[in-house]
C-alpha positions as CSV (number, residue, x, y, z in Angstrom):
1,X,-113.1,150.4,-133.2
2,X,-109.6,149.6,-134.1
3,X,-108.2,146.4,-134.1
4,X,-105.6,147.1,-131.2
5,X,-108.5,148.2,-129.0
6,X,-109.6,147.2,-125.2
7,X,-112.9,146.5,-124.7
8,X,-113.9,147.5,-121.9
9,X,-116.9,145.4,-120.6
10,X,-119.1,147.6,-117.3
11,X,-121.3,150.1,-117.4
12,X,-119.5,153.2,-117.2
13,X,-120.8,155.7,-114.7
14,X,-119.4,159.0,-114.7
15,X,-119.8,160.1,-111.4
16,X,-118.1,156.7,-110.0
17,X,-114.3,157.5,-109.7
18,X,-112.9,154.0,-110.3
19,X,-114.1,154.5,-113.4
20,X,-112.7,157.6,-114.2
21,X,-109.6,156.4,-113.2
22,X,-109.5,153.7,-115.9
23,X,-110.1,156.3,-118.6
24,X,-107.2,158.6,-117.3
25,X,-105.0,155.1,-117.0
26,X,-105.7,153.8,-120.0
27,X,-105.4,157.4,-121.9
28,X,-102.0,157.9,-120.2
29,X,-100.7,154.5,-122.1
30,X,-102.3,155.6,-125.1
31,X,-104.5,152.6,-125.1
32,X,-107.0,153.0,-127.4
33,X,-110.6,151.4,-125.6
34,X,-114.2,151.4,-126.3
35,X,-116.6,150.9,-122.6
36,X,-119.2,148.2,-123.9
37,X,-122.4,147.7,-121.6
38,X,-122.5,144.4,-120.3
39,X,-126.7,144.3,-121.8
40,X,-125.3,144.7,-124.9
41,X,-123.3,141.6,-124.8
42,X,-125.0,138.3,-123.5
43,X,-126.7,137.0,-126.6
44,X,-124.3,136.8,-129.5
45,X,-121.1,137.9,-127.3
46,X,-118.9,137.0,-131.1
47,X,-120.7,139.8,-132.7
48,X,-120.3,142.2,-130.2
49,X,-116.6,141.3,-129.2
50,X,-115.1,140.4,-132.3
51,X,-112.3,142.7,-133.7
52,X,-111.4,143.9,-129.8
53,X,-107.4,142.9,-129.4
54,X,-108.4,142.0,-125.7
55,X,-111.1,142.2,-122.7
56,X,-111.1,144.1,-119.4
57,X,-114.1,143.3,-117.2
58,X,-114.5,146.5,-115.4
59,X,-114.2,147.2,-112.0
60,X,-116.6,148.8,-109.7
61,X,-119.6,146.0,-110.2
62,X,-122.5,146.0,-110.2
63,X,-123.2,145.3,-113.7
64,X,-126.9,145.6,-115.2
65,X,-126.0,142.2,-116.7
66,X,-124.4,139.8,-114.6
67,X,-125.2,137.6,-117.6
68,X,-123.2,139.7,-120.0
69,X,-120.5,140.0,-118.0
70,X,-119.7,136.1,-117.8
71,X,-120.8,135.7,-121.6
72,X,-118.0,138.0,-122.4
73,X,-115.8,136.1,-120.0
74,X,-116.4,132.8,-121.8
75,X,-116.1,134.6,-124.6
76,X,-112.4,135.4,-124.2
77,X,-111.2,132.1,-122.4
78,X,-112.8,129.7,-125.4
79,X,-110.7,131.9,-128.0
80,X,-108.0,132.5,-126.8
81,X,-108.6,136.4,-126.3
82,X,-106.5,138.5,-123.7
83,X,-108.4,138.9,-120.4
84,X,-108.3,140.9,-117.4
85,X,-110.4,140.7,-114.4
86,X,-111.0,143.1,-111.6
């Protein structure tokens, strides 16, 4: 993971075009991102998050963790972290 990277926290699903369409958007600014499962963040959100130069919480819910999304939320807004919802 670079340091200018996006995480990307949802649950990417292939077949499910709005994701898809993220990947190609993203790729098309050169954007370098990393897709982060929202169960793999709601415990200690600092040591998965850390080093990411911003979040985007994905669009195209549902998330396997509701939980993890919102940590990662809070996670942004108490330090200061870039942050896009959709």
């Amino acid at each position: 993971m670079a340091a200018t990277a996006v995480a990307i926290v949802g649950d990417f699903d292939p077949t499910n075009p709005t994701h898809r369409f993220t990947n190609e958007a993203l790729a098309r600014l050169r954007l370098s991102f990393e897709w982060v499962p929202t169960d793999h963040v709601p415990e200690q959100p600092a040591d998965r998050l850390r080093g990411y130069a911003g979040l985007w919480i994905a669009p195209a819910s549902p998330y396997r963790s509701m939980d993890g999304a919102l940590a990662a939320i809070r996670y942004a807004r108490e330090r200061g972290v870039p942050l896009v919802g959709t």
